[in-house]
DRENTORKOL-3810 file (N, C-alpha, C; in nm, 4 decimals):
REM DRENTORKOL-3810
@n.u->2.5590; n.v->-6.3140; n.w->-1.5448; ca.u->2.5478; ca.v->-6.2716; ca.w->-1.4072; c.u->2.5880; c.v->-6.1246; c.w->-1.3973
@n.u->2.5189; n.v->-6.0537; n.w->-1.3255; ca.u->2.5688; ca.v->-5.9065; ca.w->-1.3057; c.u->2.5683; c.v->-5.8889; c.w->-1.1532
@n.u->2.6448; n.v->-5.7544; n.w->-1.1592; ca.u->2.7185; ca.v->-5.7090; ca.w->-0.9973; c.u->2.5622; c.v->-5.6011; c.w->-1.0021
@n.u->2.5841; n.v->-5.5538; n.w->-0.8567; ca.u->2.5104; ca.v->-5.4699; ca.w->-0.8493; c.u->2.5382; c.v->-5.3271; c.w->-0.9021
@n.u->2.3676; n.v->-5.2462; n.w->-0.9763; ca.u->2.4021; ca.v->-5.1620; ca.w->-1.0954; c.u->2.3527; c.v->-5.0284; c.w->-1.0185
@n.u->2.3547; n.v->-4.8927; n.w->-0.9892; ca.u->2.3383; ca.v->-4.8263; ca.w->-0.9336; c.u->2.2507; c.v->-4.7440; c.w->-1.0422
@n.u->2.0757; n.v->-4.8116; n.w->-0.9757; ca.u->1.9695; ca.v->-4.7462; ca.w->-1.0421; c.u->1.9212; c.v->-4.5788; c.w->-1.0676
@n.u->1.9142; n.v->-4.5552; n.w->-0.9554; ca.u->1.8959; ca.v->-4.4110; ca.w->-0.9161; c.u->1.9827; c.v->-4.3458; c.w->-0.7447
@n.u->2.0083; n.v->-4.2522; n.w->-0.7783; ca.u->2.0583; ca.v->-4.1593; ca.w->-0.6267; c.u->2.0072; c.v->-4.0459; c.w->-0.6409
@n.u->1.9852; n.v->-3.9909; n.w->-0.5141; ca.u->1.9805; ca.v->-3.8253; ca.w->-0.4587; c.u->1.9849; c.v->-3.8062; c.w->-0.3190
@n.u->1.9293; n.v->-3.7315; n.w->-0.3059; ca.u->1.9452; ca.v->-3.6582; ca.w->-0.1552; c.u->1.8318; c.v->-3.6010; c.w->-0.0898
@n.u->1.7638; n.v->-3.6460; n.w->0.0247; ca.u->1.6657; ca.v->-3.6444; ca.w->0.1187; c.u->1.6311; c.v->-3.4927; c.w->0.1659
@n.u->1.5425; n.v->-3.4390; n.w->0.1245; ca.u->1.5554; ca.v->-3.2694; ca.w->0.2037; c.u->1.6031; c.v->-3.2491; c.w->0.3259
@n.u->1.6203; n.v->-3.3889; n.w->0.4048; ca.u->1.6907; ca.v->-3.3397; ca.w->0.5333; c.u->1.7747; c.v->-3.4253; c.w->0.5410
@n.u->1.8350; n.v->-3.4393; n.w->0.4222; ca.u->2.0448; ca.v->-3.4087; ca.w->0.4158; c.u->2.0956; c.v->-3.5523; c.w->0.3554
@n.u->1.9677; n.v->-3.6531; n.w->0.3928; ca.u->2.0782; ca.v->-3.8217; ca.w->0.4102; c.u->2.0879; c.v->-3.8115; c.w->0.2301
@n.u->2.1697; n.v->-3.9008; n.w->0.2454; ca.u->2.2071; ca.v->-3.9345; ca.w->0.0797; c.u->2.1468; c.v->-4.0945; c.w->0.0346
@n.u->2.0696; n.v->-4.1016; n.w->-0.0660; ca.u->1.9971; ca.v->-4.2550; ca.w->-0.0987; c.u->2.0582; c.v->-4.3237; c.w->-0.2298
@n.u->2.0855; n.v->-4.4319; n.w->-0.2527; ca.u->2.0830; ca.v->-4.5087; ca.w->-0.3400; c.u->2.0096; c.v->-4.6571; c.w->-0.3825
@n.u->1.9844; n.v->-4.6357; n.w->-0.5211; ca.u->1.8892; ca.v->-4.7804; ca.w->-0.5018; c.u->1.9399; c.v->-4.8377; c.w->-0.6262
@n.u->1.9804; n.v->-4.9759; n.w->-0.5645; ca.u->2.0733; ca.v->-5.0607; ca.w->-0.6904; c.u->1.9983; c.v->-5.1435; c.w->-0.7217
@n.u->2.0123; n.v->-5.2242; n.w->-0.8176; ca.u->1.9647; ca.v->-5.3728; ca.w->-0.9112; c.u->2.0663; c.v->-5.4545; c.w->-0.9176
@n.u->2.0737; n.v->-5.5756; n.w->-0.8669; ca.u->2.1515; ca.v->-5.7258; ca.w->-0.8818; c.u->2.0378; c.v->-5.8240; c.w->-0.9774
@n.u->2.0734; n.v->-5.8653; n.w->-1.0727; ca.u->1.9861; ca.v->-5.9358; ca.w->-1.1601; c.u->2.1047; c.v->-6.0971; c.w->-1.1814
@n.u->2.0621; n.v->-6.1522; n.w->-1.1547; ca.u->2.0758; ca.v->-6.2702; ca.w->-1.1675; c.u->1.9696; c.v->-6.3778; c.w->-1.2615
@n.u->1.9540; n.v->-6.5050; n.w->-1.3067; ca.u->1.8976; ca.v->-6.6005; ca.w->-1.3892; c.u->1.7348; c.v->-6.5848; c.w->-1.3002
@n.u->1.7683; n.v->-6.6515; n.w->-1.1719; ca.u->1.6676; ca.v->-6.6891; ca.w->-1.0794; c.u->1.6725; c.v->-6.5656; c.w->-0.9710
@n.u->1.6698; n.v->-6.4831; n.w->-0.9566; ca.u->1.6698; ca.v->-6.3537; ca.w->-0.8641; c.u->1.7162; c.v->-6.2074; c.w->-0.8775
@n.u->1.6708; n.v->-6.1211; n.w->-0.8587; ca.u->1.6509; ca.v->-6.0219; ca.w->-0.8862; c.u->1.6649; c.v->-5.9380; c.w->-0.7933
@n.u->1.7411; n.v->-5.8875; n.w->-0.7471; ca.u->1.7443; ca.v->-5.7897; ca.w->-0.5866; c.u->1.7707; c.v->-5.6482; c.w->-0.6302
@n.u->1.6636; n.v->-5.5513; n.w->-0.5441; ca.u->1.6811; ca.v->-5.4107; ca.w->-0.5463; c.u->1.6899; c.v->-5.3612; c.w->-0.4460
@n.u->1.7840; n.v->-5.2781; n.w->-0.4105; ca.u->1.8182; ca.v->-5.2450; ca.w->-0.2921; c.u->1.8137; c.v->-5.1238; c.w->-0.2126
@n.u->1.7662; n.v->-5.0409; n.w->-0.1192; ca.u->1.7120; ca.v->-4.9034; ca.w->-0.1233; c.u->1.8726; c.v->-4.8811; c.w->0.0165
@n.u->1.9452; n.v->-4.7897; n.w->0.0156; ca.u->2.0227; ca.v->-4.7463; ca.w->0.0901; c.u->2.0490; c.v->-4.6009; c.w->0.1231
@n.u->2.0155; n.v->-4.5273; n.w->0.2611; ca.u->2.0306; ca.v->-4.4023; ca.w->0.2806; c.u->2.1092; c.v->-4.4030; c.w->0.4053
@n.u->2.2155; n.v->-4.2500; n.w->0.3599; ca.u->2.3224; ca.v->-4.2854; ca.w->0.4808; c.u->2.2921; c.v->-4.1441; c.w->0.5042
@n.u->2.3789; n.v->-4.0925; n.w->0.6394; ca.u->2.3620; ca.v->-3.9816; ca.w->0.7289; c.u->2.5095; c.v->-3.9903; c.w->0.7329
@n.u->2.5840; n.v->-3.8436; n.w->0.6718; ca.u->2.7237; ca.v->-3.8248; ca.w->0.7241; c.u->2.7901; c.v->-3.9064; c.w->0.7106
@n.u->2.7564; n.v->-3.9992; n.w->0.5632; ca.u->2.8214; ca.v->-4.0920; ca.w->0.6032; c.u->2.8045; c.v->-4.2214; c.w->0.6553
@n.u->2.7184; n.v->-4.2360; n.w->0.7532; ca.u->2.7130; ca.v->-4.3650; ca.w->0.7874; c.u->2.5653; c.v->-4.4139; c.w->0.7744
@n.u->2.5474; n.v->-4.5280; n.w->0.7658; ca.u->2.4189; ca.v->-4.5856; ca.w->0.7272; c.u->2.2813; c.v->-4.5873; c.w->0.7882
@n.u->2.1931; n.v->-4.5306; n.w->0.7378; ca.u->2.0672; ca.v->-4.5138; ca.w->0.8603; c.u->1.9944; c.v->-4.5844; c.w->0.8454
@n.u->1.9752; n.v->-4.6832; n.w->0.6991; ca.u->1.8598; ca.v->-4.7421; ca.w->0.6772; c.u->1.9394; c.v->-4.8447; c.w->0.5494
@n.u->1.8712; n.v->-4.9415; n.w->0.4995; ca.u->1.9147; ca.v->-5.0219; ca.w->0.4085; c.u->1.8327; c.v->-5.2151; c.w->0.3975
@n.u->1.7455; n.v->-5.1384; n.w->0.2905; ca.u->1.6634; ca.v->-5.2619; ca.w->0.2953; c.u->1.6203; c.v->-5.2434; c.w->0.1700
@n.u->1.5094; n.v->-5.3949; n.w->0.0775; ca.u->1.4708; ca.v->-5.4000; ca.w->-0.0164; c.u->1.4361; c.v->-5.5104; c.w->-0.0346
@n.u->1.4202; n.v->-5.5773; n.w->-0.1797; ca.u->1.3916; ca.v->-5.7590; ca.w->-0.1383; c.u->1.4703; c.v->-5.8103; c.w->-0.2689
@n.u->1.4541; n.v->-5.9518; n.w->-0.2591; ca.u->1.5015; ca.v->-6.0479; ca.w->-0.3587; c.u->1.3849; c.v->-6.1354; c.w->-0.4625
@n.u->1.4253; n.v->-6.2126; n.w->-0.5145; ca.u->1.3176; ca.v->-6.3163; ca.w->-0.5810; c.u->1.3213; c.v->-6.3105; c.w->-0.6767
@n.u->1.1793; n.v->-6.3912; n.w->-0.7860; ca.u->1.1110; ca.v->-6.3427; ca.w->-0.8959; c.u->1.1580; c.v->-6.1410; c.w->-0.9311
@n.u->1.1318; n.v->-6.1503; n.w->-1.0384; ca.u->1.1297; ca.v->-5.9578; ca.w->-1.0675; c.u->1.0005; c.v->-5.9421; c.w->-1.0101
@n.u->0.8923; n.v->-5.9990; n.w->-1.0512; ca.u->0.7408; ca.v->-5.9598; ca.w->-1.0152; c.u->0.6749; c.v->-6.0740; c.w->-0.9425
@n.u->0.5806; n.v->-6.1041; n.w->-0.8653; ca.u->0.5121; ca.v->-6.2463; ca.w->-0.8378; c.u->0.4429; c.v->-6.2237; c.w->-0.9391
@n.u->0.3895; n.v->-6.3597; n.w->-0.9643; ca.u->0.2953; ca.v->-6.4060; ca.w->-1.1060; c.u->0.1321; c.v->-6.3682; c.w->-1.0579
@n.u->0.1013; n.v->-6.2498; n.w->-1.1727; ca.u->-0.0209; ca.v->-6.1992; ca.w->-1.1510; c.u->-0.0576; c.v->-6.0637; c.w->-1.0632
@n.u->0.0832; n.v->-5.9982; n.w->-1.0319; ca.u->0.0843; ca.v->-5.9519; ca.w->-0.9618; c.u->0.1635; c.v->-5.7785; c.w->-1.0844
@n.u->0.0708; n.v->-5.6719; n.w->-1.0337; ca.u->0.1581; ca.v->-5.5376; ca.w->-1.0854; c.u->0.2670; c.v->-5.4600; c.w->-1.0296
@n.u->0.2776; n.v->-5.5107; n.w->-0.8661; ca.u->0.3644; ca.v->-5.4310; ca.w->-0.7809; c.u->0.3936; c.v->-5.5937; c.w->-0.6919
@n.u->0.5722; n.v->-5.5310; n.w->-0.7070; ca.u->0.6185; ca.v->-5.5544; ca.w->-0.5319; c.u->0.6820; c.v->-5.4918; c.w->-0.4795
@n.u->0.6457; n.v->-5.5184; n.w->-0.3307; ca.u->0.6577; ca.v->-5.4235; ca.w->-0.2412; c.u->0.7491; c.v->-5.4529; c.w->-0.1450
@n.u->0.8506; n.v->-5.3783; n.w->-0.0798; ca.u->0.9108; ca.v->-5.4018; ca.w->0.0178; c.u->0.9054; c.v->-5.2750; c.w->0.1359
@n.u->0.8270; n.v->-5.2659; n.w->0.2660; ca.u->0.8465; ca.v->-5.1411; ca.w->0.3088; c.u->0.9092; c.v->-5.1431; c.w->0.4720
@n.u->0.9857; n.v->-5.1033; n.w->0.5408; ca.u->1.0615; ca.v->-5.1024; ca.w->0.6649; c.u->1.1049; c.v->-5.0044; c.w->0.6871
@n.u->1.1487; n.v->-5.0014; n.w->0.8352; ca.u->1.2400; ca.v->-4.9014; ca.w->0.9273; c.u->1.3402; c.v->-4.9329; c.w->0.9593
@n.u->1.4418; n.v->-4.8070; n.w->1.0283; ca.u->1.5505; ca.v->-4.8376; ca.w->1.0849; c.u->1.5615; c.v->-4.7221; c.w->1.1357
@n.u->1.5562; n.v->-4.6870; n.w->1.2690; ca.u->1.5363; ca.v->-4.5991; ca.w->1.3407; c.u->1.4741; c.v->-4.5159; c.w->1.3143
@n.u->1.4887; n.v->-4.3564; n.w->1.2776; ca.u->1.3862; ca.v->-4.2856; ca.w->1.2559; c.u->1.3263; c.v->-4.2010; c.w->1.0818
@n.u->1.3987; n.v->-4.3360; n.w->1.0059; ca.u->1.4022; ca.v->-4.3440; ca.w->0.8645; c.u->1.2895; c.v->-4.4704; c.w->0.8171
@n.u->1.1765; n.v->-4.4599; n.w->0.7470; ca.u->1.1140; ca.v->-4.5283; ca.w->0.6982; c.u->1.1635; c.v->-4.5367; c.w->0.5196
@n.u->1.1532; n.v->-4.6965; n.w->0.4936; ca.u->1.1730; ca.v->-4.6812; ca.w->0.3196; c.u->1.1179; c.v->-4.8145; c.w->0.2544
@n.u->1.0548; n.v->-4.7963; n.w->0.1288; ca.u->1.0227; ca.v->-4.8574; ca.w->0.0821; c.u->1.0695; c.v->-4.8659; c.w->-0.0829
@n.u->1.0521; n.v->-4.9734; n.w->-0.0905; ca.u->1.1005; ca.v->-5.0408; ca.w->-0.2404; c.u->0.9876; c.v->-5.0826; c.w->-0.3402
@n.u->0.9776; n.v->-5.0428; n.w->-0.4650; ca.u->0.9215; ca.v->-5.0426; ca.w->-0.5698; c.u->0.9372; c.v->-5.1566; c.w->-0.6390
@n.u->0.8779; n.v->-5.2851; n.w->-0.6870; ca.u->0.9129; ca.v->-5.3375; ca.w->-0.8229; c.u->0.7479; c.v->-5.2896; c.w->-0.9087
@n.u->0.7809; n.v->-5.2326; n.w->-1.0539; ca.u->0.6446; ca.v->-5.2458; ca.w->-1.1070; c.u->0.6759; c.v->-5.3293; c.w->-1.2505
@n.u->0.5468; n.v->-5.3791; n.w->-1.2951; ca.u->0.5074; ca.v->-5.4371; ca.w->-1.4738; c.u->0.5265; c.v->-5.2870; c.w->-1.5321
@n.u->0.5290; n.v->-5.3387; n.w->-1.6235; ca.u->0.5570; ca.v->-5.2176; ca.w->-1.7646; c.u->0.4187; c.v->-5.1753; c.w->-1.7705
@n.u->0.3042; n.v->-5.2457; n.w->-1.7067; ca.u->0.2242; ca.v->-5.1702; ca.w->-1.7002; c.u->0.1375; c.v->-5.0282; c.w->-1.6419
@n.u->0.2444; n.v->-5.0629; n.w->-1.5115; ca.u->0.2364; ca.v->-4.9468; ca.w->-1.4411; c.u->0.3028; c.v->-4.8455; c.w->-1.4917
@n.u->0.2026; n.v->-4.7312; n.w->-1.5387; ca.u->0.2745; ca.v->-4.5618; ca.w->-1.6055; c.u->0.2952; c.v->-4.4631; c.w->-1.4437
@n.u->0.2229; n.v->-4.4615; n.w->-1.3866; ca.u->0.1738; ca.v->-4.4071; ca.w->-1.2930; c.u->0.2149; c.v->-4.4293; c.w->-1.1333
@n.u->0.3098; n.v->-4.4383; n.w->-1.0800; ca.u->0.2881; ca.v->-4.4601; ca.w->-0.9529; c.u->0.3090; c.v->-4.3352; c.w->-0.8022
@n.u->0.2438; n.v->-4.3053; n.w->-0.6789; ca.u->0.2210; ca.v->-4.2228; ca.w->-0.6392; c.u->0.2196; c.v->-4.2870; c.w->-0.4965
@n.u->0.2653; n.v->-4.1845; n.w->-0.4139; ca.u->0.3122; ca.v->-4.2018; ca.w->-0.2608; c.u->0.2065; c.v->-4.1207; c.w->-0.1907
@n.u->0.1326; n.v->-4.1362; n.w->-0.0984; ca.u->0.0857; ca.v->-4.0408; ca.w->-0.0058; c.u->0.1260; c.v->-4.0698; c.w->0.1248
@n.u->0.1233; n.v->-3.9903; n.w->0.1818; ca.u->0.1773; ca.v->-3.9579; ca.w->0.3626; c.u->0.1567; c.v->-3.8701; c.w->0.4561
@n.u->0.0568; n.v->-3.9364; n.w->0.4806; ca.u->-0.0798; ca.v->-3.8906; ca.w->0.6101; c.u->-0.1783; c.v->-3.8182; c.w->0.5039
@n.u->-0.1959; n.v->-3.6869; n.w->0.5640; ca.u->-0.2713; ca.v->-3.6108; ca.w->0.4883; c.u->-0.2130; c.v->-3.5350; c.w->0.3789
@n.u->-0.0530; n.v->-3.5318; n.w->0.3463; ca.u->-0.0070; ca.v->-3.4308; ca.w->0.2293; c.u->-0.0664; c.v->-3.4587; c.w->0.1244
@n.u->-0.0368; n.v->-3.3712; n.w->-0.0140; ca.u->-0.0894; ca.v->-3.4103; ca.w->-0.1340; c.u->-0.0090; c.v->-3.5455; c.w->-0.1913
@n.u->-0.0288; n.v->-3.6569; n.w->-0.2910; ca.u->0.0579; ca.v->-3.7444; ca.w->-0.3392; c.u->0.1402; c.v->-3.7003; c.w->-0.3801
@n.u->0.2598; n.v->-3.7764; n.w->-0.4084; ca.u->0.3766; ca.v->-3.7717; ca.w->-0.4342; c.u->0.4051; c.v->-3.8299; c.w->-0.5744
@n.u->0.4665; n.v->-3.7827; n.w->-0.7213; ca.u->0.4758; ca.v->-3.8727; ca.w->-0.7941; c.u->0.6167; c.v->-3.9696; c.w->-0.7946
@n.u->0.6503; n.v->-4.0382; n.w->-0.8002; ca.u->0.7337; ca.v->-4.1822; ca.w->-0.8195; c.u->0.7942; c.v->-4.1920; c.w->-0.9693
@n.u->0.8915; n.v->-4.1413; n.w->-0.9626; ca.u->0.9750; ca.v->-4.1752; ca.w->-1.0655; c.u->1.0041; c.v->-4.2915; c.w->-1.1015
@n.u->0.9760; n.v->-4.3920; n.w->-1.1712; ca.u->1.0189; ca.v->-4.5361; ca.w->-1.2177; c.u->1.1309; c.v->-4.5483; c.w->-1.3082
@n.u->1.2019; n.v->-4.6379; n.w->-1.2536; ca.u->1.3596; ca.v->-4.6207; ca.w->-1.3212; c.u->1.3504; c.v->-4.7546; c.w->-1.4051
@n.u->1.3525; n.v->-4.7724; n.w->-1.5163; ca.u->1.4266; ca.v->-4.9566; ca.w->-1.5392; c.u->1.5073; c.v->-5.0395; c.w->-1.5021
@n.u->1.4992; n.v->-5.1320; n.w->-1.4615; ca.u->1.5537; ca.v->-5.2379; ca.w->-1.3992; c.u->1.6658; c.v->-5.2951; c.w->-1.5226
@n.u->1.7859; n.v->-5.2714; n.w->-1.5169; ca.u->1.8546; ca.v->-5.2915; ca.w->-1.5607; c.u->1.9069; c.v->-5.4453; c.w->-1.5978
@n.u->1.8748; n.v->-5.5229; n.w->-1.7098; ca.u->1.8941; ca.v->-5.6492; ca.w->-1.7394; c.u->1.7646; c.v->-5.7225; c.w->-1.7091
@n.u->1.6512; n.v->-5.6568; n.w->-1.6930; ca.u->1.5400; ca.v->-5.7068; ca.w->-1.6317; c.u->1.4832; c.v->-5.6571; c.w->-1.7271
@n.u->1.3860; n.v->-5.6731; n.w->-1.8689; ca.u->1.3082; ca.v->-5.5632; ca.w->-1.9505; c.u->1.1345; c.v->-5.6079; c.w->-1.8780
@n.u->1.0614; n.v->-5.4902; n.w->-1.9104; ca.u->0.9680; ca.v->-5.5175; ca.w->-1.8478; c.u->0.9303; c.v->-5.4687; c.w->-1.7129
@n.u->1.0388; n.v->-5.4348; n.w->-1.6317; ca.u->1.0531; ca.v->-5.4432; ca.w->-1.5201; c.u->1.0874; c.v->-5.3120; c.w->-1.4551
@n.u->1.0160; n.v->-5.2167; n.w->-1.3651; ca.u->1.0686; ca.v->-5.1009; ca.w->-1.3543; c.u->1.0818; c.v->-5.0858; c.w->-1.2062
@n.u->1.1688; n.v->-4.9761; n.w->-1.1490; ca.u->1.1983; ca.v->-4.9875; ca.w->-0.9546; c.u->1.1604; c.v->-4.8367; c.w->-0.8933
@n.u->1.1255; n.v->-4.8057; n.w->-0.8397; ca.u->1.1211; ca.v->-4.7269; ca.w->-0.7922; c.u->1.1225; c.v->-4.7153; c.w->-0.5774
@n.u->1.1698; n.v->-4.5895; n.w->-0.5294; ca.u->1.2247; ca.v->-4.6249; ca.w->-0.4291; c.u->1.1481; c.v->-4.4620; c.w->-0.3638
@n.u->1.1161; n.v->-4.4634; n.w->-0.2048; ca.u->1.0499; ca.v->-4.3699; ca.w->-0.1316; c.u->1.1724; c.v->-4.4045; c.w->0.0077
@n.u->1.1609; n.v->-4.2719; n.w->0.0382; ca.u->1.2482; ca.v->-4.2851; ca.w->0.1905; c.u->1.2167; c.v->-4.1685; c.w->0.2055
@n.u->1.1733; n.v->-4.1262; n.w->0.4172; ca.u->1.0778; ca.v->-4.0400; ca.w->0.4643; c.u->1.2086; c.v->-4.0315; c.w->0.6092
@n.u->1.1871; n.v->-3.9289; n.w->0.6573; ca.u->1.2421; ca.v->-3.9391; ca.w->0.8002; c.u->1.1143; c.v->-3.8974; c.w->0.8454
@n.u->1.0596; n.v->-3.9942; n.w->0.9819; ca.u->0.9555; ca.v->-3.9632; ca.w->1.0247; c.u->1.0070; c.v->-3.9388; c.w->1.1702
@n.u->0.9313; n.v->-3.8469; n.w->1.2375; ca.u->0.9286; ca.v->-3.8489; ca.w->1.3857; c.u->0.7372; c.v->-3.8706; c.w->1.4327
@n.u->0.6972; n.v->-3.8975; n.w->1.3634; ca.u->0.5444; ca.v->-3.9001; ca.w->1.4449; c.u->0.4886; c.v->-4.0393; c.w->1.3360
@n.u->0.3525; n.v->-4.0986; n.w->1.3750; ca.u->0.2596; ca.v->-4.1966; ca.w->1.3042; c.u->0.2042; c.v->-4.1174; c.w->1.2278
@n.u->0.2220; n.v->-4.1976; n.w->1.0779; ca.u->0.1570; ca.v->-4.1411; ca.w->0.9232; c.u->0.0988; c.v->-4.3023; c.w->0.8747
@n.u->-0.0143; n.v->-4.2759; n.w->0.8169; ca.u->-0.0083; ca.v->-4.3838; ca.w->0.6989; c.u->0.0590; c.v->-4.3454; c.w->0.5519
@n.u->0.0738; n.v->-4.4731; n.w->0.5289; ca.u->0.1570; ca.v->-4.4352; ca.w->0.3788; c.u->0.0586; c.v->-4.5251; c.w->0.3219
@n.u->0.0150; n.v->-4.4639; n.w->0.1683; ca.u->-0.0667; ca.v->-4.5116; ca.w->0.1067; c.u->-0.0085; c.v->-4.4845; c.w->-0.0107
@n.u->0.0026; n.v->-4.6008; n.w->-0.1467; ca.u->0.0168; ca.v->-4.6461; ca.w->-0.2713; c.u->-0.0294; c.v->-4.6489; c.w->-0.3732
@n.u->-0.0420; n.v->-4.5763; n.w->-0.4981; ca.u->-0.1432; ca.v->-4.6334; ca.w->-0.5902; c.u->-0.0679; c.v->-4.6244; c.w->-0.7112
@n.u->-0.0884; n.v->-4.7243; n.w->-0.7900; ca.u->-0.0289; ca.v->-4.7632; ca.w->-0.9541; c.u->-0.1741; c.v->-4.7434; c.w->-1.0494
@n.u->-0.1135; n.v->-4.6523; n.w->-1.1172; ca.u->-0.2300; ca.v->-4.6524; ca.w->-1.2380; c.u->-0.1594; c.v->-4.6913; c.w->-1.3790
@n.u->-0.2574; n.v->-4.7087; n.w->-1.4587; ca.u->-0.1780; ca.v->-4.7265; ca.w->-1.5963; c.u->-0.1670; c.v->-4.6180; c.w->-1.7041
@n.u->-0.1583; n.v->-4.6271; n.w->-1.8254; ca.u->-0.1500; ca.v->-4.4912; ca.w->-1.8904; c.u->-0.2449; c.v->-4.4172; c.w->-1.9027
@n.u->-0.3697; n.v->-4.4634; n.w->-1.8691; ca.u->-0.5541; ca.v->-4.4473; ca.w->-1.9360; c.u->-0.5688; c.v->-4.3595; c.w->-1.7530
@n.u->-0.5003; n.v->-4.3683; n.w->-1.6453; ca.u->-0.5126; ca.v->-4.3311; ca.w->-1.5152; c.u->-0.5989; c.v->-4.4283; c.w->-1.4837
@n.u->-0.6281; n.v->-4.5554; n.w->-1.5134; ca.u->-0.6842; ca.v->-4.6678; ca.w->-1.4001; c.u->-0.6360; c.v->-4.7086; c.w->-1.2968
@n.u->-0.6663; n.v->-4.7000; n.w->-1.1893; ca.u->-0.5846; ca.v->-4.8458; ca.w->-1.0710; c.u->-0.6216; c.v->-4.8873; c.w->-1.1314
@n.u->-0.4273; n.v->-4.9924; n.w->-1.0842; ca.u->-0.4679; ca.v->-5.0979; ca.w->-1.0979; c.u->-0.4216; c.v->-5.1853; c.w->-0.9638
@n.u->-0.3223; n.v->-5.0868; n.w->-0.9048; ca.u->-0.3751; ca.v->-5.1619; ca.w->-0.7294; c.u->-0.3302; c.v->-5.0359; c.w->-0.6311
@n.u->-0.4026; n.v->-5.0531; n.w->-0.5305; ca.u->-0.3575; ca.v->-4.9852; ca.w->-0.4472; c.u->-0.3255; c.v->-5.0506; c.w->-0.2967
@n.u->-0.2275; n.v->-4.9899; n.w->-0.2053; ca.u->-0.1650; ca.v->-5.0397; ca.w->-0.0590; c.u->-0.1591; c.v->-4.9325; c.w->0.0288
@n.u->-0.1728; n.v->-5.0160; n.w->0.1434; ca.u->-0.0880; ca.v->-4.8836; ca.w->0.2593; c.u->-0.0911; c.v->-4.9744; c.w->0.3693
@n.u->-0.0589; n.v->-4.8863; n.w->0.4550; ca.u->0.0302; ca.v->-4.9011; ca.w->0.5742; c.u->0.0549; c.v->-4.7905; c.w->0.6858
@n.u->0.0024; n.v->-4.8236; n.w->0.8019; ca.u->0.0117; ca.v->-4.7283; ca.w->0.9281; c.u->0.1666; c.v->-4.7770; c.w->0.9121
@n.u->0.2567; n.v->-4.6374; n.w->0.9475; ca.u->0.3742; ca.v->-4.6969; ca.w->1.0413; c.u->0.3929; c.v->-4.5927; c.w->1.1548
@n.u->0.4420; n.v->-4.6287; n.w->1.2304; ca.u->0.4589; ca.v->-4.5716; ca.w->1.3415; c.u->0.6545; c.v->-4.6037; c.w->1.4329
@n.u->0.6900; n.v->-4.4706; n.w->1.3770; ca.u->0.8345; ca.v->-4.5201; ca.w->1.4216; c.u->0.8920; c.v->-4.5050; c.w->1.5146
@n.u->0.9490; n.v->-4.5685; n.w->1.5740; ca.u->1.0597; ca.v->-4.5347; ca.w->1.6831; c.u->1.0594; c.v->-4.4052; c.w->1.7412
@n.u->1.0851; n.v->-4.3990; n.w->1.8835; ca.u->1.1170; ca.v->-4.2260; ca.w->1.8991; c.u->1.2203; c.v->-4.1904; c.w->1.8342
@n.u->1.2750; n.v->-4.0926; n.w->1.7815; ca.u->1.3436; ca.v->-4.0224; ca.w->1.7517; c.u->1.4851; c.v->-4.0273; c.w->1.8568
@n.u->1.5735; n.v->-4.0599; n.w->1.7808; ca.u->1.6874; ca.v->-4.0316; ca.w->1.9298; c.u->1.7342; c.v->-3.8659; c.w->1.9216
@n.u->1.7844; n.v->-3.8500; n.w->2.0698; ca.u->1.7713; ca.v->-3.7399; ca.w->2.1278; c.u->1.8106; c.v->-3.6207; c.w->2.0487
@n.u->1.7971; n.v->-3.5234; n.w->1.9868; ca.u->1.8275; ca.v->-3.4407; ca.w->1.9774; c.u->1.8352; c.v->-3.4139; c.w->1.7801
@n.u->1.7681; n.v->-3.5380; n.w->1.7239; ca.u->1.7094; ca.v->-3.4979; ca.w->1.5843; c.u->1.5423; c.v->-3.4223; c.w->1.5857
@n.u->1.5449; n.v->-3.4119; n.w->1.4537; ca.u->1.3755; ca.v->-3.3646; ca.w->1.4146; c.u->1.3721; c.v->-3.3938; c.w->1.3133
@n.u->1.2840; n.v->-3.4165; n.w->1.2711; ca.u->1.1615; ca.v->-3.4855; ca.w->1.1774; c.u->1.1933; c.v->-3.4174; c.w->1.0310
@n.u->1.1833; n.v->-3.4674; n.w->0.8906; ca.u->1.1470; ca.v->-3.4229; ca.w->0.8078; c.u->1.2263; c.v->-3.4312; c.w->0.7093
@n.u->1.1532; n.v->-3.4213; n.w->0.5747; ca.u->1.2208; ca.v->-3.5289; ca.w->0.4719; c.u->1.1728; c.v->-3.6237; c.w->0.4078
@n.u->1.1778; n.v->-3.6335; n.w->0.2791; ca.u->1.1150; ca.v->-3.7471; ca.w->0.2070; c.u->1.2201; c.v->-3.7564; c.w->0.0425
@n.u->1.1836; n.v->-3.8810; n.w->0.0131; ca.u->1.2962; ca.v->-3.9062; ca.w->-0.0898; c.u->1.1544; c.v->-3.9245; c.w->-0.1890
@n.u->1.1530; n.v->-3.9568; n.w->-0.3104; ca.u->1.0384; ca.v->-3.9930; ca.w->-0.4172; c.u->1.1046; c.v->-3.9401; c.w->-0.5443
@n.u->1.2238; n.v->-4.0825; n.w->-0.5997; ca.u->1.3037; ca.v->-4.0519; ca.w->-0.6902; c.u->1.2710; c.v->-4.1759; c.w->-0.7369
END
């Protein structure tokens, strides 16, 4: 049984601080995406389960919490490649970390401060640059409370 292992950290261009841990257990597997502000917590989500569903190259976990969007990475060892887009910018590349006590198994983690509607769009390729899947997602967040602004993205 293991405690939770502190996969990757850094820091958001507009200031919050992120961490994304691994709890590996027999039957479950939890990765956890956490970004705080000053200190206190703005966002904190991720999922549990299987490491991967069966047949599947990615899982995905993606949510809000006020005016912080984040999403959670699981990939196969097959995925070399994975890449963030948001709205119209250029992609983003995705650092994949190993899943610690998990082989096979790699995490990777995105966190955005949004103030306006973007789609976020996904793609995993393999070493040859094939998809091998791609996702997205309109989100559209919350207003902004009073007296922040917009901007920022994590892709560690």
């Amino acid at each position: 049984m293991q405690d939770d292992e502190v996969v990757a950290r850094g820091m958001l261009p507009s200031g919050e601080d992120w961490q994304l841990t691994a709890t590996v257990r027999p039957d479950n597997v939890m990765t956890m995406l956490s970004i705080t502000r000053q200190g206190t917590s703005v966002f904190g989500g991720g999922m549990g389960g299987p490491a991967l569903a069966e047949n599947q190259s990615l899982n995905l976990y993606w949510g809000s919490e006020g005016d912080v969007f984040g999403i959670v990475v699981r990939a196969a060892e097959s995925v070399a490649h994975l890449t963030v887009t948001v709205g119209s910018a250029e992609p983003t590349e995705l650092r994949l970390h190993p899943v610690p006590h998990c082989p096979g198994v790699n995490v990777a983690a995105f966190g955005l401060k949004m103030d306006r509607r973007e789609e976020i769009s996904l793609s995993a390729r393999d070493r040859n640059g094939h998809v091998l899947e791609t996702r997205s997602s309109p989100v559209a967040p919350p207003a902004p409370p009073a007296g922040t602004t917009g901007g920022g993205w994590l892709a560690e």
